[in-house]
C-alpha positions in Angstrom: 158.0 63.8 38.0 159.1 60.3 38.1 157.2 59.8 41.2 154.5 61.0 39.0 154.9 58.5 36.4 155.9 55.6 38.2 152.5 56.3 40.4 150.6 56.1 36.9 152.2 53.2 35.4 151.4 51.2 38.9 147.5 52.4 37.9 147.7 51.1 34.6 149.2 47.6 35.4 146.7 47.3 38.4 144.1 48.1 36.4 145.0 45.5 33.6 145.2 43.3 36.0 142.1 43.6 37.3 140.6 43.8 33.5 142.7 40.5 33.4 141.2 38.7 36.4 137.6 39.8 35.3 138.2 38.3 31.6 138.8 34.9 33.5 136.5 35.1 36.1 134.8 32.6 37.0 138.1 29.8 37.2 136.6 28.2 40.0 133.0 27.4 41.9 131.6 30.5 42.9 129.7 30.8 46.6 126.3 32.6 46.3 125.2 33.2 50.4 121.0 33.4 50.5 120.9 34.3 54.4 117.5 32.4 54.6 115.8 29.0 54.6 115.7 26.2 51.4 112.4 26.2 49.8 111.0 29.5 49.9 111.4 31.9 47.2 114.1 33.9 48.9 116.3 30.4 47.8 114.7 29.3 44.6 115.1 32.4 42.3 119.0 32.0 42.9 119.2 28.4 42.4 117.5 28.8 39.1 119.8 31.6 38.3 123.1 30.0 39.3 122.3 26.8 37.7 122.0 29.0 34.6 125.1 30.6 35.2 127.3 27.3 36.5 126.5 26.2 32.8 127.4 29.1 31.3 130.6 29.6 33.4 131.4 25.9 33.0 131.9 26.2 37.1 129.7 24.9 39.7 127.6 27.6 41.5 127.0 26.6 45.4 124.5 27.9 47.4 124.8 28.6 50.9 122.3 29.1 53.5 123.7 30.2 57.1 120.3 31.5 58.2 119.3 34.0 61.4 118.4 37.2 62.6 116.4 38.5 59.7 119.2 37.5 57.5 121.7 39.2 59.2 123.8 36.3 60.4 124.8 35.1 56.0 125.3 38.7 55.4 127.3 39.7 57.8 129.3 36.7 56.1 129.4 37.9 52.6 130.3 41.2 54.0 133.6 39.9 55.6 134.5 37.6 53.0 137.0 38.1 50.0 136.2 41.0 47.2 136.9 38.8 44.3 133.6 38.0 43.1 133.9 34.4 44.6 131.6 34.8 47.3 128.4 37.0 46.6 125.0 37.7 48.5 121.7 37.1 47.6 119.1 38.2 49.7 115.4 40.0 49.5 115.0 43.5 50.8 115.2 43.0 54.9 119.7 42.3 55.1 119.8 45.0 52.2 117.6 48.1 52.8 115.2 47.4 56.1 117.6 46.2 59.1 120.0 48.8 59.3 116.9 50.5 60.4 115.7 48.5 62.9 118.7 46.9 64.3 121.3 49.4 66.0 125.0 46.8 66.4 124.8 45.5 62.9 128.3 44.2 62.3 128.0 45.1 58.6 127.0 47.9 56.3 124.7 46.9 53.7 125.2 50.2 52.1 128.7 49.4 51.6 128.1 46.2 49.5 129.0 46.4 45.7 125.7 46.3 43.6 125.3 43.5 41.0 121.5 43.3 40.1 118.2 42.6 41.2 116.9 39.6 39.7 113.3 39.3 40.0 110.8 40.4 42.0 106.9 39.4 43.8 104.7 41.7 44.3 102.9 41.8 47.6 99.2 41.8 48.0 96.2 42.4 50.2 94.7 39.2 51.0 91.8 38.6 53.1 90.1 35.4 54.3 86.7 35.5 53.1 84.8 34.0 56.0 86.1 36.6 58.1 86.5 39.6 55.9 82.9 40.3 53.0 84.8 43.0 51.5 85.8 42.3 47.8 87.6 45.0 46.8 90.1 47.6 48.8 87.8 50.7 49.6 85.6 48.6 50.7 87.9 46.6 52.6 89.6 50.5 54.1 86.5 51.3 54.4 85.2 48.1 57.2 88.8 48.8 59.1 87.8 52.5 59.7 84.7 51.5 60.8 86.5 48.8 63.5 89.5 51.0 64.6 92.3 48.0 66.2 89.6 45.2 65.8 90.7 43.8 62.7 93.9 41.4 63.0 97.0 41.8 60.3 98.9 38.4 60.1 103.1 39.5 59.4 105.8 37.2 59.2 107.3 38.9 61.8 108.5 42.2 63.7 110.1 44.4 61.1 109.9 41.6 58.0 108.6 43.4 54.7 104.8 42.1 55.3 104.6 44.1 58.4 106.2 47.1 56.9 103.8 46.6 53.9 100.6 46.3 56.9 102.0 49.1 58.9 102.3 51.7 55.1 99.0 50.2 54.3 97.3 51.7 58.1 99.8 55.1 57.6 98.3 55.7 54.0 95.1 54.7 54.8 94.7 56.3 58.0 93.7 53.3 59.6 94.5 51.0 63.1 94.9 47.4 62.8 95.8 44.7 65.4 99.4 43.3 64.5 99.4 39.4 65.4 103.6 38.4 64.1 104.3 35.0 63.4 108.0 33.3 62.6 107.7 32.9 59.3 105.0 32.9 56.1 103.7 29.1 56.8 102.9 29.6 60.2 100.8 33.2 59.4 98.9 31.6 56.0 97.9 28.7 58.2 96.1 30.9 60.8 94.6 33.0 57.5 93.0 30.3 56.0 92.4 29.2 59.5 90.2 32.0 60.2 92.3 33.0 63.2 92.9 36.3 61.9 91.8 38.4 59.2 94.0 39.6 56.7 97.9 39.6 55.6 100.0 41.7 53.3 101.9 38.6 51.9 103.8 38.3 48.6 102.2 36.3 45.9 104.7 33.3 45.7 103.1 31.1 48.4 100.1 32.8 48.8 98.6 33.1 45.4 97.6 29.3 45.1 95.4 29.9 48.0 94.0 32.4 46.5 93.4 30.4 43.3 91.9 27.7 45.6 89.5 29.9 46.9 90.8 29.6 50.4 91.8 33.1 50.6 90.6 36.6 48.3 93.1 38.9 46.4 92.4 42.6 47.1 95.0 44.0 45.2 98.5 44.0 44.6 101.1 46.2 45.2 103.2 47.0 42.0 102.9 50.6 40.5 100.7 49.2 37.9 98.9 46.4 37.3 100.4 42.7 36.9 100.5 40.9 33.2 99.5 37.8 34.6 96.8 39.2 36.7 95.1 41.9 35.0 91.9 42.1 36.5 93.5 42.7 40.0 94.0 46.2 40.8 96.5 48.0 42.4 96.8 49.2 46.1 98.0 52.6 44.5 94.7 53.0 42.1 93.3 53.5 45.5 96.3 54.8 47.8 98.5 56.6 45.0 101.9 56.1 45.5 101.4 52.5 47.5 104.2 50.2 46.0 105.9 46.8 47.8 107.3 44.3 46.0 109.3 41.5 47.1 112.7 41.8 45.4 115.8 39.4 45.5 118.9 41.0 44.3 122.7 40.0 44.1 125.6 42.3 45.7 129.1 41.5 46.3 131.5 42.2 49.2 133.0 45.7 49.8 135.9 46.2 47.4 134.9 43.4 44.8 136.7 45.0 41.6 134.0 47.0 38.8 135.0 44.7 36.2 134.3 41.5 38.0 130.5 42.9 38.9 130.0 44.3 35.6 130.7 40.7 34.2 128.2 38.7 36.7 125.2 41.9 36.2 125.8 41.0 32.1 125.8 37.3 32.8 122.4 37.3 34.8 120.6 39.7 32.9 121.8 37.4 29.5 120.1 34.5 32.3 117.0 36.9 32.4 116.1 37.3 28.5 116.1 33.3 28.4 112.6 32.6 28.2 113.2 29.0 30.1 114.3 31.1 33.3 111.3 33.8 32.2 108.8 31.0 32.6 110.4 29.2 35.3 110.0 32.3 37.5 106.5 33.0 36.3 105.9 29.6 38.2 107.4 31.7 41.2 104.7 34.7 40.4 108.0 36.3 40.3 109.3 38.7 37.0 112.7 39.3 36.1 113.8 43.0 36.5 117.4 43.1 35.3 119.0 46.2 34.5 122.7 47.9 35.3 125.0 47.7 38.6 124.1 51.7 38.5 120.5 51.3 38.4 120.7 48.4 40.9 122.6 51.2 43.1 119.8 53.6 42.4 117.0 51.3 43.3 118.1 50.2 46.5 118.8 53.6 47.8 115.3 54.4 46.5 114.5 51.2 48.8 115.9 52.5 52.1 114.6 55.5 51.8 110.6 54.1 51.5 111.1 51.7 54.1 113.1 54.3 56.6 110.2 56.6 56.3 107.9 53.9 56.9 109.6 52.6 60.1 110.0 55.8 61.4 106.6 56.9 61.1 105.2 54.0 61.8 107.1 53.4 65.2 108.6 50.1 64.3 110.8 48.4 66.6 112.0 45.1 66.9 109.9 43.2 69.6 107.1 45.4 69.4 
């Protein structure tokens, strides 16, 4: 019996403490790891957001960007660093829910990670380069690639990255062949689109939108489950291909072990960040919309998230360097 009670009095003050620690959190600069380049999307929508939160926090919010492998390299990072909410990951979909998949010695679980939030996302879309492609809309568009089985060339940002998986679920749910040309990056694959050096790309909207705007390149459709605010005259890959979704997603975990309270605190903190209609408009400049939500449905979307893009690699065939 006193083992008993002495057990449950070593519960209660641990978990004051933690209750404690959480009520003070932040107390100093807080490390947010984005496993990817400076400039791209991937790294502005948690800039914005922990600028927001440095001021709110009254502590400086650093970002970090140790880049390679598909984002594996900054993960693995975050992964092995301290669970005390002072080091957190940022990362869109491939560390998170698409390279446990495709890589077999990852040196960290992502599905051990705590879930914070996702913070916005970018839908993808099927965009074709008009001088090459004279389909405007996507039946049309399915229709011309089942009429030129593996003659028609699909721009990625390379093996495994969320364009290809989006290219190779468009061809699965189609039931059509495409010619996969990869590329090291989004730059590199938009140049040879508007290029005319190959025919279409299943891109996010962030970069490739202006193009489109421009006239350089022609919107298809998008791939939300329903139609965009901003772009209500663009249909949806699922009004042809029901049950078509990929969106480009950036959401915020913490290490394994990184107390409830703590996370709890940062998920309120960055959905308060999300109903400000300065960071609202700011990421509508990023053709990206806040998602918010709880550390539960956070959980609950990104096993959703594995799930789509296992199936899709495994019927697909994907493999890294092929």
């Amino acid at each position: 019996m006193f083992k008993i009670r002495a057990l449950c009095a070593a519960l209660v003050i641990a978990s004051t403490a933690t209750a404690a620690c959480a009520q003070d959190y932040p107390n100093r600069p807080v490390k947010i790891i984005v496993p990817f380049p400076a400039g791209g999307t991937a790294d502005a929508v948690p800039r914005l957001i922990g600028d927001w939160l440095s001021k709110k926090w009254g502590q400086p919010v650093v970002i970090e960007n140790p880049t390679g492998a598909a984002g594996n390299i900054g993960s693995e990072q975050a992964f092995r660093a301290e669970p005390d909410g002072y080091t957190l990951l940022s990362a869109p979909p491939p560390p998170l829910v698409i390279n446990q998949n495709l890589y077999p010695n990852l040196k960290f679980d992502a599905s051990k990670f705590e879930p914070i939030i996702v913070m916005a996302q970018v839908p993808n879309g099927v965009i074709v380069n008009p001088a090459k492609v004279s389909a405007t809309t996507l039946p049309e568009f399915i229709a011309h690639l089942k009429a030129n089985p593996g003659k028609v060339t699909s721009a990625t940002q390379g093996n495994g990255t969320t364009s290809h998986l989006t290219s190779e679920m468009l061809q699965l749910m189609a039931g059509v062949k495409v010619q996969h040309v990869p590329y090291r990056g989004t730059a590199p694959a938009l140049q040879d689109l508007v290029a005319g050096n190959v025919d279409f790309m299943c891109d996010n909207l962030g970069v490739s939108l202006p193009l489109v705007q421009a006239g350089k390149l022609r919107l298809l459709a998008v791939a939300t489950d329903k139609r965009m605010k901003s772009l209500p005259d663009v249909p949806t890959v699922a009004e042809t291909l029901p049950g078509f979704e990929s969106v480009a997603w950036y959401a915020v975990v913490a290490p394994p072990g990184t107390p409830k309270a703590i996370t709890e605190k940062i998920n309120a903190d960055i959905n308060e960040a999300l109903r400000d209609p300065t960071i609202q408009d700011r990421l509508a400049k990023l053709s990206a919309e806040a998602v918010g939500g709880s550390t539960e449905q956070t959980a609950q979307y990104l096993r959703s998230e594995v799930e789509r893009w296992h199936r899709v690699i495994k019927d697909a065939s994907v493999k890294i360097g092929g």
